[in-house]
mmJSON file of the N, C-alpha and C atoms, coordinates in Angstrom:
{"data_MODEL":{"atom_site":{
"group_PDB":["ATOM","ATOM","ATOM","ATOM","ATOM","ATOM","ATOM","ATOM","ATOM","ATOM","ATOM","ATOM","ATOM","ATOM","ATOM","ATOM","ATOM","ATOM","ATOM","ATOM","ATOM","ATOM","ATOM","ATOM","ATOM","ATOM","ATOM","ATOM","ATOM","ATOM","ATOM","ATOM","ATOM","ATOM","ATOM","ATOM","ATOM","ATOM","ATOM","ATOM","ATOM","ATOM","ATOM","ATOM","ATOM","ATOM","ATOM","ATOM","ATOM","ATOM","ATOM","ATOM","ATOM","ATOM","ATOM","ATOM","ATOM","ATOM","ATOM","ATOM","ATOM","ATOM","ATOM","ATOM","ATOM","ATOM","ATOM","ATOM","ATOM","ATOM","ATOM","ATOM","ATOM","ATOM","ATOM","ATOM","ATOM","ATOM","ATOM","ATOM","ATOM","ATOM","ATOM","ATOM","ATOM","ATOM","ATOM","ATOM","ATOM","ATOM","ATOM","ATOM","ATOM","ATOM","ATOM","ATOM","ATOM","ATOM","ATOM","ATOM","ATOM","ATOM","ATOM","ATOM","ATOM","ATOM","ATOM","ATOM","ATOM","ATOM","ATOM","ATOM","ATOM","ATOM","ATOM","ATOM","ATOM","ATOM","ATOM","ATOM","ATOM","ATOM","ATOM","ATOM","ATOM","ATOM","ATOM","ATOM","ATOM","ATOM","ATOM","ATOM","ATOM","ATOM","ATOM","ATOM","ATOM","ATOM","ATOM","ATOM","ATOM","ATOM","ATOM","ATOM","ATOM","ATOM","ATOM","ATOM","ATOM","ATOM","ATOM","ATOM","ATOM","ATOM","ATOM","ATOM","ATOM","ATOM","ATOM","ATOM","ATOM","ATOM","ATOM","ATOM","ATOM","ATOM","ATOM","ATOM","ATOM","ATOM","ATOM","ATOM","ATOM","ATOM","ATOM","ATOM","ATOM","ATOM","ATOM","ATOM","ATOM","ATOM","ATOM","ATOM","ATOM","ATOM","ATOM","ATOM","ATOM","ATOM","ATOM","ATOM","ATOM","ATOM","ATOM","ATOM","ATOM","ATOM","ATOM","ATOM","ATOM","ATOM","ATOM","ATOM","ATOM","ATOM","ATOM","ATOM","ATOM","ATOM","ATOM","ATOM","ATOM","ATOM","ATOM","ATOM","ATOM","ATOM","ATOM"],
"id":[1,2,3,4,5,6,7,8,9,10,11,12,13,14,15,16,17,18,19,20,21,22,23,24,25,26,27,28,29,30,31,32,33,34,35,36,37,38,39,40,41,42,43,44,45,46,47,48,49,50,51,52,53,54,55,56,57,58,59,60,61,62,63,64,65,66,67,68,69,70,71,72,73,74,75,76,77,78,79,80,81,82,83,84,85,86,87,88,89,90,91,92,93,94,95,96,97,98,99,100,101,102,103,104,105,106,107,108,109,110,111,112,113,114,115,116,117,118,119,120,121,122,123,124,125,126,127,128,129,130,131,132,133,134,135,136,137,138,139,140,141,142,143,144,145,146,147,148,149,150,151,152,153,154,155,156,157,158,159,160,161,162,163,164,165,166,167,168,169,170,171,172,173,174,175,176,177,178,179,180,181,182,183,184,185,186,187,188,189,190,191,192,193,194,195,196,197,198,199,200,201,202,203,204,205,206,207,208,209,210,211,212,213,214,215,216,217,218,219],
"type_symbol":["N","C","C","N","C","C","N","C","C","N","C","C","N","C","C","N","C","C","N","C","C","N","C","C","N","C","C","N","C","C","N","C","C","N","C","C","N","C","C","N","C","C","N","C","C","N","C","C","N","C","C","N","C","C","N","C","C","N","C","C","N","C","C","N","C","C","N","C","C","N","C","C","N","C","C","N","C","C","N","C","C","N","C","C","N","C","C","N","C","C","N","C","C","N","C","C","N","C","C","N","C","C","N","C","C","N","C","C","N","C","C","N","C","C","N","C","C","N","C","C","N","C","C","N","C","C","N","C","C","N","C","C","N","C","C","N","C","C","N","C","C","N","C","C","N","C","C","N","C","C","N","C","C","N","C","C","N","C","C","N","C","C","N","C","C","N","C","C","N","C","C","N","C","C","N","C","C","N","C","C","N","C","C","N","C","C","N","C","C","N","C","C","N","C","C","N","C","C","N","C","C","N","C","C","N","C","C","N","C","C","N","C","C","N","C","C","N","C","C"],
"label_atom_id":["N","CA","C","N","CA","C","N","CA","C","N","CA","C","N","CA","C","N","CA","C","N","CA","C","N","CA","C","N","CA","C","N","CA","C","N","CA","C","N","CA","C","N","CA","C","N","CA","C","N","CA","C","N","CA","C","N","CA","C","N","CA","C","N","CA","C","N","CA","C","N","CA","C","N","CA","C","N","CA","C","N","CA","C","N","CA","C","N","CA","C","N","CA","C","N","CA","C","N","CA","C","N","CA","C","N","CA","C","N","CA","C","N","CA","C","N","CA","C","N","CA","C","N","CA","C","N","CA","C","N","CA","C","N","CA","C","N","CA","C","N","CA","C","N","CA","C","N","CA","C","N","CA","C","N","CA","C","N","CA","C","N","CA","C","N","CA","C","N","CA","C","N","CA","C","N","CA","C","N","CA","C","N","CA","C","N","CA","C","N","CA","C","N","CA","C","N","CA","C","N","CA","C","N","CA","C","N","CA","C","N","CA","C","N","CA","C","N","CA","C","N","CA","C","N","CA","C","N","CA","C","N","CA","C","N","CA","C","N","CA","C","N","CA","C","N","CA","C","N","CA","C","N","CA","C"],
"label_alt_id":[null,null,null,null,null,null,null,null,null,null,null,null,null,null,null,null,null,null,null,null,null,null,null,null,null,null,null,null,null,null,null,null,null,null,null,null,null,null,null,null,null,null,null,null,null,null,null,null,null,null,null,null,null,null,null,null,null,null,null,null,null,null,null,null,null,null,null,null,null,null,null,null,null,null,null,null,null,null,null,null,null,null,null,null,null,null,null,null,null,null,null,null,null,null,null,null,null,null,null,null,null,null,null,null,null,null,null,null,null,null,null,null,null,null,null,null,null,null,null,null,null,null,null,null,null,null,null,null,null,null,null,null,null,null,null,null,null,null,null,null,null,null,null,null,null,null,null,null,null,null,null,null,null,null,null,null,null,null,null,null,null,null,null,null,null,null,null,null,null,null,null,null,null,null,null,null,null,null,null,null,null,null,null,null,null,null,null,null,null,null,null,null,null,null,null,null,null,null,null,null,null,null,null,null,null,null,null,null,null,null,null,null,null,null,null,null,null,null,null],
"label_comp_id":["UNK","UNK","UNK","UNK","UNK","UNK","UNK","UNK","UNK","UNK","UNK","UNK","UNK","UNK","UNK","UNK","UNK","UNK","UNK","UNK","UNK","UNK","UNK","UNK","UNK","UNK","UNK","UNK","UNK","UNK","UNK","UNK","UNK","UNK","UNK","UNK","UNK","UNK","UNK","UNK","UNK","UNK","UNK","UNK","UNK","UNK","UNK","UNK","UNK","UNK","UNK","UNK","UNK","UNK","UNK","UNK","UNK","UNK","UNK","UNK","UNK","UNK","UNK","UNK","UNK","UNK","UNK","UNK","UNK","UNK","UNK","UNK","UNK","UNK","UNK","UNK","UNK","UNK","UNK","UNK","UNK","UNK","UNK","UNK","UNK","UNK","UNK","UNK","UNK","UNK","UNK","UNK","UNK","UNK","UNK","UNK","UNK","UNK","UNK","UNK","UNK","UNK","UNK","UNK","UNK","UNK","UNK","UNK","UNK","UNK","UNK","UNK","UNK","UNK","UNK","UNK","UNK","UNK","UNK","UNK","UNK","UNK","UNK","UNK","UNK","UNK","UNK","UNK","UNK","UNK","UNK","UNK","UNK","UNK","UNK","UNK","UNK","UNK","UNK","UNK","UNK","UNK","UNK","UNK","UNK","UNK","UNK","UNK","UNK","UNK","UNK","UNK","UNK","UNK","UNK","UNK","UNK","UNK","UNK","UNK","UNK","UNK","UNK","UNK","UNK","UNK","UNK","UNK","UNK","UNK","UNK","UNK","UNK","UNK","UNK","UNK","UNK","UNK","UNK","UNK","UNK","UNK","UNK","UNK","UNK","UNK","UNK","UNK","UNK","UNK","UNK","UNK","UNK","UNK","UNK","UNK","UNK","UNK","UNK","UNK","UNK","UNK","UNK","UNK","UNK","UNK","UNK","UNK","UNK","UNK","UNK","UNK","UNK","UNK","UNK","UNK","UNK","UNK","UNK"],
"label_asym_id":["A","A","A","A","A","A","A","A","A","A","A","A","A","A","A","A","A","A","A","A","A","A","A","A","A","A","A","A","A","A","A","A","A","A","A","A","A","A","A","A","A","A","A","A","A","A","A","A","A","A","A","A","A","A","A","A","A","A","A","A","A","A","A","A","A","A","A","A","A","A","A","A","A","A","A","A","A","A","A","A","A","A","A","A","A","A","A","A","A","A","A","A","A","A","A","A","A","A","A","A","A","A","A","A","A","A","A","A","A","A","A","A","A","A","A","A","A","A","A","A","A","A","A","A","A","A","A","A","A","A","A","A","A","A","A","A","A","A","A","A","A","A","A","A","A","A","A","A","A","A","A","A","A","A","A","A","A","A","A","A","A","A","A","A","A","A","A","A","A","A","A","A","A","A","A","A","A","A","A","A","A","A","A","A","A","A","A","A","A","A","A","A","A","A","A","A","A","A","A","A","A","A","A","A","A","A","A","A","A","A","A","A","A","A","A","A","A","A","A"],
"label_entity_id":["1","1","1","1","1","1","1","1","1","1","1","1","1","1","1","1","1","1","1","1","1","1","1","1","1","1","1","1","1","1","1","1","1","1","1","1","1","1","1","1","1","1","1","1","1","1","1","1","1","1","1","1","1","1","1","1","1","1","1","1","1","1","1","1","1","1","1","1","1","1","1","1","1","1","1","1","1","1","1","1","1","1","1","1","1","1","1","1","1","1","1","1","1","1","1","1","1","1","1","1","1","1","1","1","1","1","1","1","1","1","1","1","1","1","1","1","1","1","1","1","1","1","1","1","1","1","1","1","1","1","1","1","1","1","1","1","1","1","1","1","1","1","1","1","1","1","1","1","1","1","1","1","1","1","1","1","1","1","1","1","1","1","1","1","1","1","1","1","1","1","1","1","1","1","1","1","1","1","1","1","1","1","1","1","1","1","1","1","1","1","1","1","1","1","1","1","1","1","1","1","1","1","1","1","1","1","1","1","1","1","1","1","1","1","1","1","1","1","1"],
"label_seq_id":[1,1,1,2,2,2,3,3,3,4,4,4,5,5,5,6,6,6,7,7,7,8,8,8,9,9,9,10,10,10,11,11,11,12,12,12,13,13,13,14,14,14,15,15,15,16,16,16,17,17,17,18,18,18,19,19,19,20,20,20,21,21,21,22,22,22,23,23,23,24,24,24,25,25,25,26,26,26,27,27,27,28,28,28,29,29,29,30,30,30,31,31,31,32,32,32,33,33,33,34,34,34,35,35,35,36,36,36,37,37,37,38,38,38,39,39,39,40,40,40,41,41,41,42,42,42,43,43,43,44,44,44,45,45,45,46,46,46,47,47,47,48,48,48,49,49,49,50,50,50,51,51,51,52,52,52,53,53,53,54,54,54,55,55,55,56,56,56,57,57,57,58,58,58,59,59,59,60,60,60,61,61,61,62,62,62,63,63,63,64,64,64,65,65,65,66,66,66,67,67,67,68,68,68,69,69,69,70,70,70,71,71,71,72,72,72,73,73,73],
"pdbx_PDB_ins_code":[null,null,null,null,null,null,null,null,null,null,null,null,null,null,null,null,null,null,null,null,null,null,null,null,null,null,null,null,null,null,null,null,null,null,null,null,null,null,null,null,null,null,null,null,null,null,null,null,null,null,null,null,null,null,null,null,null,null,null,null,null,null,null,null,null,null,null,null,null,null,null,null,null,null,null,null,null,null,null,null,null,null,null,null,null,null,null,null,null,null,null,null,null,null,null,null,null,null,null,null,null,null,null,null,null,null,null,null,null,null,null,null,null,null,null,null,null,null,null,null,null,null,null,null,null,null,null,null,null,null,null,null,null,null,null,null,null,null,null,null,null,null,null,null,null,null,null,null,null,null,null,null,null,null,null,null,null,null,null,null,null,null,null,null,null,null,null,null,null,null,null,null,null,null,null,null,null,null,null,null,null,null,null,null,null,null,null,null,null,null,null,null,null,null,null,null,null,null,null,null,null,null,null,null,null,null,null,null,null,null,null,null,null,null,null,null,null,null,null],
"Cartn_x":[95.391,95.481,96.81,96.557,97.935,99.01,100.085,101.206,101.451,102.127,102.678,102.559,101.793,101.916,102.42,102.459,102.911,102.29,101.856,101.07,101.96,102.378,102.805,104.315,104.785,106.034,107.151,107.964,108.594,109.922,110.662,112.129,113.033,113.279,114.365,114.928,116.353,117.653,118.293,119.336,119.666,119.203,119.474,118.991,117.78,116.882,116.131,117.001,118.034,118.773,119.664,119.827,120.43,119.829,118.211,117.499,117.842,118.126,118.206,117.039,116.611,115.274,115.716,115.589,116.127,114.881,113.556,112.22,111.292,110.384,109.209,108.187,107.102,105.537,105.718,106.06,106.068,105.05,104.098,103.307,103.084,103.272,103.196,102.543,101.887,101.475,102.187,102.383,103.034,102.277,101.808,100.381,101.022,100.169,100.999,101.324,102.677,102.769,103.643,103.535,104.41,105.776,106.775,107.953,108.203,108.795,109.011,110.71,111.483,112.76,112.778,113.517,114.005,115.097,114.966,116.349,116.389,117.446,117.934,119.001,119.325,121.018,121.184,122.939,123.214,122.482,122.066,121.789,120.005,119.603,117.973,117.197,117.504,116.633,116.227,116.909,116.25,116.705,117.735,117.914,117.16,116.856,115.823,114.228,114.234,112.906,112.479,113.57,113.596,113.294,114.179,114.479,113.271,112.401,110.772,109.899,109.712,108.782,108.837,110.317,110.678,110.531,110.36,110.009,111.43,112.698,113.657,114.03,113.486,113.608,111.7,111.604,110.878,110.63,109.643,109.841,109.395,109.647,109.41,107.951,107.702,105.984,105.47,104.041,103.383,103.114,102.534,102.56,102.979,102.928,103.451,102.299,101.985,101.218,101.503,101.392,101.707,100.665,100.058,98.955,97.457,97.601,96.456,96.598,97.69,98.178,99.429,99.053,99.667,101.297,102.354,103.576,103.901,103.432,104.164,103.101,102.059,100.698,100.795],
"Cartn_y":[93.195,94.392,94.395,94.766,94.766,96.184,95.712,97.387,97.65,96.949,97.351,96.043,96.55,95.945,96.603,95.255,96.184,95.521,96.028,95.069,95.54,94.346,94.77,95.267,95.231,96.277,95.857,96.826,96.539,97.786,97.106,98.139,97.987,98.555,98.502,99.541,99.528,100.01,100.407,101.156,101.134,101.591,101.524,102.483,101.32,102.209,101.324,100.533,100.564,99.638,98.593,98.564,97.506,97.839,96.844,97.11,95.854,96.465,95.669,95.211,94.261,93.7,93.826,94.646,94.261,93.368,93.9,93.505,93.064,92.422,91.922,91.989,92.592,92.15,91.654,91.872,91.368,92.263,90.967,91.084,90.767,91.619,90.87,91.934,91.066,91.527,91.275,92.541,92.068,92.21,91.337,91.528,92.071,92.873,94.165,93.098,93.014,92.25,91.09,90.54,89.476,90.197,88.894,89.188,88.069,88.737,88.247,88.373,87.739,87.388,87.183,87.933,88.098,87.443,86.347,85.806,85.598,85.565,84.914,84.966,84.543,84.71,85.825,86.405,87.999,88.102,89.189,89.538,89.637,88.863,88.548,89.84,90.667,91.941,91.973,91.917,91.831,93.498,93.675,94.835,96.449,96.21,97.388,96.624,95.785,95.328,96.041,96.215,96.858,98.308,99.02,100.082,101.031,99.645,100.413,100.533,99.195,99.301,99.957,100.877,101.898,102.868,103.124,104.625,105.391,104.477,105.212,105.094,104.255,104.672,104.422,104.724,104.785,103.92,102.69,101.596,102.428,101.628,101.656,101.45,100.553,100.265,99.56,99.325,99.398,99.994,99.413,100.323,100.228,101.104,100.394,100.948,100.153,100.559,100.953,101.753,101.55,102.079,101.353,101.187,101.74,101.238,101.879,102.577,103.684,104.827,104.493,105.252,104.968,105.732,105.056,105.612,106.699,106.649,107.294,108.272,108.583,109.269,111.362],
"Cartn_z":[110.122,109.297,108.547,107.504,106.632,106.514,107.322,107.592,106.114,105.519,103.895,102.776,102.044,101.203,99.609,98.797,97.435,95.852,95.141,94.072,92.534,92.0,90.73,90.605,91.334,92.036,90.979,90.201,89.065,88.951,89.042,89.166,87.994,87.574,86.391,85.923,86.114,85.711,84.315,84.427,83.029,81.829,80.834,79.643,78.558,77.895,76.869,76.598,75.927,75.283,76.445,77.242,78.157,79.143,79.611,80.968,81.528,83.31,84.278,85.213,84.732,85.813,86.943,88.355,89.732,89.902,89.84,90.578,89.051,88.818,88.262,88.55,88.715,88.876,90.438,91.034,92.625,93.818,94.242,95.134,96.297,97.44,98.826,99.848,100.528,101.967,103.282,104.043,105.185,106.767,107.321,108.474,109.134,110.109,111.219,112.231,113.424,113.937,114.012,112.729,112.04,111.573,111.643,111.272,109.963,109.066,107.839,107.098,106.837,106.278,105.386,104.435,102.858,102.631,102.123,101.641,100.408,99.553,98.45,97.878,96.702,96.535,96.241,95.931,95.469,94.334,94.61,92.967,92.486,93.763,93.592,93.714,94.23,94.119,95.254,96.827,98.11,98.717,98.624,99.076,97.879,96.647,95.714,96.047,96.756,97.272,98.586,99.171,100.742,100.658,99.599,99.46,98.653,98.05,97.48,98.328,99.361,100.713,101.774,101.53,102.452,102.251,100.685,99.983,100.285,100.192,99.479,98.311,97.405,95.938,95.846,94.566,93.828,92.821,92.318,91.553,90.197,89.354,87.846,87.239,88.172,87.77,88.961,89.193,90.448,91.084,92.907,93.806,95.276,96.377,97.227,98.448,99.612,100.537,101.919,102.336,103.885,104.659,105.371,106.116,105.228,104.367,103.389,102.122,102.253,101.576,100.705,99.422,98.501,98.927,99.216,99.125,98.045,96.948,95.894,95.539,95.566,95.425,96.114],
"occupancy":[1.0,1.0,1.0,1.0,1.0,1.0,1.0,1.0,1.0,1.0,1.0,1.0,1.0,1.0,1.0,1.0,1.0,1.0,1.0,1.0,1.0,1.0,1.0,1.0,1.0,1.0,1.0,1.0,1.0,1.0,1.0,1.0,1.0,1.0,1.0,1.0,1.0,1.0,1.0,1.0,1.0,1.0,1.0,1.0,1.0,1.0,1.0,1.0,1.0,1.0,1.0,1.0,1.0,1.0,1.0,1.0,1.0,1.0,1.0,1.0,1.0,1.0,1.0,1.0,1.0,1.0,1.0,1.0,1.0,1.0,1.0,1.0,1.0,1.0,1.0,1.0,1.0,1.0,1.0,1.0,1.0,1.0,1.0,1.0,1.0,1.0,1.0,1.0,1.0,1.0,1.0,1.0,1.0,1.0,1.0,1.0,1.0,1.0,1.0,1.0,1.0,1.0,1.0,1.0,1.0,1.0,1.0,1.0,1.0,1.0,1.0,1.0,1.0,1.0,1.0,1.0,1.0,1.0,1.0,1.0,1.0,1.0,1.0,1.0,1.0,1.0,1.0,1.0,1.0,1.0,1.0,1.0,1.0,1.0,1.0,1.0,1.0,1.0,1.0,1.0,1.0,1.0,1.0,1.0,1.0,1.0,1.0,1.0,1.0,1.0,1.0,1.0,1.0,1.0,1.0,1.0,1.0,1.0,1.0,1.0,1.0,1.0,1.0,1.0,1.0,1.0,1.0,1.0,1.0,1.0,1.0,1.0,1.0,1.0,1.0,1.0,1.0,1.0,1.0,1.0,1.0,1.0,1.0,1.0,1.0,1.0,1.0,1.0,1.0,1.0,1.0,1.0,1.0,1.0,1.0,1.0,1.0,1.0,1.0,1.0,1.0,1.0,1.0,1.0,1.0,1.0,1.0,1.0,1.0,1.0,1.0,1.0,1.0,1.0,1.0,1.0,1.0,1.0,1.0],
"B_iso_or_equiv":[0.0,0.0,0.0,0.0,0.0,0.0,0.0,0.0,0.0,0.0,0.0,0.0,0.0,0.0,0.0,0.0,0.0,0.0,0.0,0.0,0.0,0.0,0.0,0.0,0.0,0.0,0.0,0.0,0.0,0.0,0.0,0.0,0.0,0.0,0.0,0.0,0.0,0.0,0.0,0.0,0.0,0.0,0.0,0.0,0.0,0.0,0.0,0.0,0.0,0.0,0.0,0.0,0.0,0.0,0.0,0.0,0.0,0.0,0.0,0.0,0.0,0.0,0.0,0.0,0.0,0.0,0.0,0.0,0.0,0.0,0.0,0.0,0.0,0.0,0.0,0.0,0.0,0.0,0.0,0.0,0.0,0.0,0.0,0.0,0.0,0.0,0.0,0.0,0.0,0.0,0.0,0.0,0.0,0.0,0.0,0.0,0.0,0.0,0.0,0.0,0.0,0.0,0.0,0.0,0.0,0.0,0.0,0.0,0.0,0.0,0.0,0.0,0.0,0.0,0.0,0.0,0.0,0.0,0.0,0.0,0.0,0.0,0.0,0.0,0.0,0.0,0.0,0.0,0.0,0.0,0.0,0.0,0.0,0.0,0.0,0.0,0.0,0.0,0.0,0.0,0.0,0.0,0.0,0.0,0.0,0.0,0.0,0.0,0.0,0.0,0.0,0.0,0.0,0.0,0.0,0.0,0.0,0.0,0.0,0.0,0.0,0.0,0.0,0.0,0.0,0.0,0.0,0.0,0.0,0.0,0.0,0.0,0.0,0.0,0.0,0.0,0.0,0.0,0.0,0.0,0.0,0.0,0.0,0.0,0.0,0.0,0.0,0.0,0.0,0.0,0.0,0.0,0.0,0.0,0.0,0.0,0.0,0.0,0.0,0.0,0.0,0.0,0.0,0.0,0.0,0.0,0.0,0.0,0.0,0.0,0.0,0.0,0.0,0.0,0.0,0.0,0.0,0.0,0.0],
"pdbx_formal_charge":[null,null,null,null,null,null,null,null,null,null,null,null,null,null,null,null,null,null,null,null,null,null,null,null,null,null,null,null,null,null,null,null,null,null,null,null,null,null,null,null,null,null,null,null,null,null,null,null,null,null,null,null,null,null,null,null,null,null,null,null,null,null,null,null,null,null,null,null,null,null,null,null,null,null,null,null,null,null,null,null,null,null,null,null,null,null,null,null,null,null,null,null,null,null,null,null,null,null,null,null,null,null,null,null,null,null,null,null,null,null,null,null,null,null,null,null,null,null,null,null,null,null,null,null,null,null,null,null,null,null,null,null,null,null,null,null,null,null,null,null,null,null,null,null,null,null,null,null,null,null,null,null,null,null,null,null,null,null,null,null,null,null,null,null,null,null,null,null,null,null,null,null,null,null,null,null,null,null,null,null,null,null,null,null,null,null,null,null,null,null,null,null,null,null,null,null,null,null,null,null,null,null,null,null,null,null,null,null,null,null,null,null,null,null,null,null,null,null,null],
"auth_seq_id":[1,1,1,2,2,2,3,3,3,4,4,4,5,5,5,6,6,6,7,7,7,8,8,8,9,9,9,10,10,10,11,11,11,12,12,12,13,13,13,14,14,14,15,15,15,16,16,16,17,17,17,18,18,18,19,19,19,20,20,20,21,21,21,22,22,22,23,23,23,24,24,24,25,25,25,26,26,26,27,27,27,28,28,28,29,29,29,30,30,30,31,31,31,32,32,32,33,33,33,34,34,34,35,35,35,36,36,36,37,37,37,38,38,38,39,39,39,40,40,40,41,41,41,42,42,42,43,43,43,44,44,44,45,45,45,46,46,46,47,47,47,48,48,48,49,49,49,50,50,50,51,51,51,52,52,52,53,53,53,54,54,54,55,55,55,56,56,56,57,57,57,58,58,58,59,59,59,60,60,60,61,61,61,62,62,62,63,63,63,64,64,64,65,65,65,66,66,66,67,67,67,68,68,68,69,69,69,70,70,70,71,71,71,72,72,72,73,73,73],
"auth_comp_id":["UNK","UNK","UNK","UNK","UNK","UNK","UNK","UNK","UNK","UNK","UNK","UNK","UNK","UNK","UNK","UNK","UNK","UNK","UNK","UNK","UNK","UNK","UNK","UNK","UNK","UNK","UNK","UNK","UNK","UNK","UNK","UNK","UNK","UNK","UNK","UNK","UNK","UNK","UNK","UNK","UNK","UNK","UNK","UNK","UNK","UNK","UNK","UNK","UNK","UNK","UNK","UNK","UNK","UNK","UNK","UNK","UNK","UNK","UNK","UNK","UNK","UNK","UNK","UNK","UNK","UNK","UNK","UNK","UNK","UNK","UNK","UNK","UNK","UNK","UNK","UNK","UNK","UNK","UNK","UNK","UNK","UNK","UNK","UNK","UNK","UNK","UNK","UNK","UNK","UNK","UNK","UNK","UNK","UNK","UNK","UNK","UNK","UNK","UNK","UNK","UNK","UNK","UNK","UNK","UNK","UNK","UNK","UNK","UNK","UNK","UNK","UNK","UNK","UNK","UNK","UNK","UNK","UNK","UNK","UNK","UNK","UNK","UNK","UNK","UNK","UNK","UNK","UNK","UNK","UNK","UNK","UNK","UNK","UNK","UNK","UNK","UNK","UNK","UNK","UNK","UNK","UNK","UNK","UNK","UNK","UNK","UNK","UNK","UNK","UNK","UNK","UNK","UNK","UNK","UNK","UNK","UNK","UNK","UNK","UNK","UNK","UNK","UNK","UNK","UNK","UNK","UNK","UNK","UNK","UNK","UNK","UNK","UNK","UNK","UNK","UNK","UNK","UNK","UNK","UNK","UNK","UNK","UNK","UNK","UNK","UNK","UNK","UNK","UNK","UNK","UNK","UNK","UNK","UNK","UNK","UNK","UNK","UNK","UNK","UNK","UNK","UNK","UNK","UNK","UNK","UNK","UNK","UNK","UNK","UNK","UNK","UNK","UNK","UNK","UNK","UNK","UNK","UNK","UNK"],
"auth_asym_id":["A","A","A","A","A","A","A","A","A","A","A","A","A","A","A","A","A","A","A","A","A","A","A","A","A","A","A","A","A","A","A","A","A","A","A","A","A","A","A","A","A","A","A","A","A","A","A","A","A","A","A","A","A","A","A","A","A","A","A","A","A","A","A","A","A","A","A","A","A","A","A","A","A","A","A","A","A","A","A","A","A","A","A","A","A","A","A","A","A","A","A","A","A","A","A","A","A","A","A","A","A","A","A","A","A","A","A","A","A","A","A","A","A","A","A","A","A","A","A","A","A","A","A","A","A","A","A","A","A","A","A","A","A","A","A","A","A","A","A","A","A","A","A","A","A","A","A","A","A","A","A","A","A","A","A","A","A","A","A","A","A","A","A","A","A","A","A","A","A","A","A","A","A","A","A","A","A","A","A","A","A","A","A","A","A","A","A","A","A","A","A","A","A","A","A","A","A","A","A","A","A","A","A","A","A","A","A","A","A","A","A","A","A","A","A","A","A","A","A"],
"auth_atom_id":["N","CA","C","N","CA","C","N","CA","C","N","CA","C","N","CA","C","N","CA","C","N","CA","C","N","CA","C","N","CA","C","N","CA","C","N","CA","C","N","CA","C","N","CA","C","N","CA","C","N","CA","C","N","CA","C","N","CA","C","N","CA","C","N","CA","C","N","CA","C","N","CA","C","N","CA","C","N","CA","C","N","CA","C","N","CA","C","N","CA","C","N","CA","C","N","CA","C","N","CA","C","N","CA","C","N","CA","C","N","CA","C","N","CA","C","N","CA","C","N","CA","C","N","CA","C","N","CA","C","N","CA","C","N","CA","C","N","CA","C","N","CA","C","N","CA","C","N","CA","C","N","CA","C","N","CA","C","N","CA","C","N","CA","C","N","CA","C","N","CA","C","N","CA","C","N","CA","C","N","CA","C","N","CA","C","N","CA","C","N","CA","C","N","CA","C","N","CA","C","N","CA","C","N","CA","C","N","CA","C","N","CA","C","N","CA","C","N","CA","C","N","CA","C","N","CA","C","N","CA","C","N","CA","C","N","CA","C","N","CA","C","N","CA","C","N","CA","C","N","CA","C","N","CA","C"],
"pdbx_PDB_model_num":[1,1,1,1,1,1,1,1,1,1,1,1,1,1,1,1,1,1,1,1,1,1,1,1,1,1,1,1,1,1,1,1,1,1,1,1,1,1,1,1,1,1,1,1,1,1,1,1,1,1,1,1,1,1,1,1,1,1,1,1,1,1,1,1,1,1,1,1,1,1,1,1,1,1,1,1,1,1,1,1,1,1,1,1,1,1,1,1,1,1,1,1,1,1,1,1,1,1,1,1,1,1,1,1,1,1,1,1,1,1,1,1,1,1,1,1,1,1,1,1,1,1,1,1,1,1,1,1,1,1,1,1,1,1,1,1,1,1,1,1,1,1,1,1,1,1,1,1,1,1,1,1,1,1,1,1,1,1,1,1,1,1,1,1,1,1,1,1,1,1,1,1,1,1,1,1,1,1,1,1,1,1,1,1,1,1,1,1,1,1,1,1,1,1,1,1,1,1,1,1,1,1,1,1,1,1,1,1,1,1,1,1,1,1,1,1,1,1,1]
}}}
């Protein structure tokens, strides 16, 4: 069964005129049970990745799931 997942998931910063991509179109499933590790260099968007699947921020575009249910809905 899938705890959280997220489809499309798109974060961005900043004003029309100077936007900050944190996140892109990013899609993942996470199986209930399993343990999963986020790595990448500074700057990659791991910690506004954390912070959407936690439903402490709010992304820009997409969606996010937790156990079925739309986080942001």
């Amino acid at each position: 069964m899938n705890i959280i997942s997220c489809e499309n998931l798109t974060k961005t910063y900043g004003s029309a005129a100077a936007p900050v991509h944190a996140l892109q179109d990013v899609s993942l499933t996470f199986e209930q049970g399993s343990f999963t590790a986020i790595t990448g260099k500074s700057g990659s968007g791991k910690s506004t990745l954390l912070h959407l699947l936690s439903g402490l921020d709010r992304p820009t575009s997409g969606q996010v799931f937790y156990q079925g249910n739309n986080l942001f809905q």
